[in-house]
N, C-alpha and C positions, 0 to 999 in steps of 0.2 A: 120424403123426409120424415124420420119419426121426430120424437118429441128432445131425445137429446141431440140429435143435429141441429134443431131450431134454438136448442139454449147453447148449443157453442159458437151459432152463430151471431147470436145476442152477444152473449162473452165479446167474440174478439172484436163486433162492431162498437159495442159500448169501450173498449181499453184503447180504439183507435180516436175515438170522441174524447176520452179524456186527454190520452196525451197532446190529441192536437189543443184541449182549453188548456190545459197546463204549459204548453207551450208559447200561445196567443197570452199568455197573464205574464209567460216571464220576459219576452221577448218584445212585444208587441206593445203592449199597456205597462210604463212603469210605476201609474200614481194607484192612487186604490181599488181602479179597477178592476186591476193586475191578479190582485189580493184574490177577489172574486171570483175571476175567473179559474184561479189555482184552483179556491176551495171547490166552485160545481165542479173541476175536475178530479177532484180525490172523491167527490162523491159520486163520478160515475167509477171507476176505481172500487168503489164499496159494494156498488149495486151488481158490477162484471162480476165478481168476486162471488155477491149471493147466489145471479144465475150458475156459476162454475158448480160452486155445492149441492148446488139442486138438479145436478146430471145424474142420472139413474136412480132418484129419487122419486119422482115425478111420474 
């Protein structure tokens, strides 16, 4: 595995982590930790997103 197979596989395990928190915040938790849960997952969302750009970059 070179170096951009290890970052797309970061990518799609980090976007399956979000949507499962984004999921667990909407479904699961409706008072404010729901809230929380959303946000860490738009912020793995941000981080998937940094590793995608940094594919044949690196």
């Amino acid at each position: 595995m070179n170096k951009n197979t290890v970052l797309a596989w970061a990518t799609g395990i980090m976007i399956v982590v979000g949507v499962s928190l984004i999921a667990l915040g909407a479904f699961r938790y409706n008072d404010i930790a729901g809230w929380g849960f959303a946000s860490v997952g738009i912020g793995f969302f941000a981080i998937a997103w940094v590793f995608n750009a940094l594919k044949g970059r690196v």
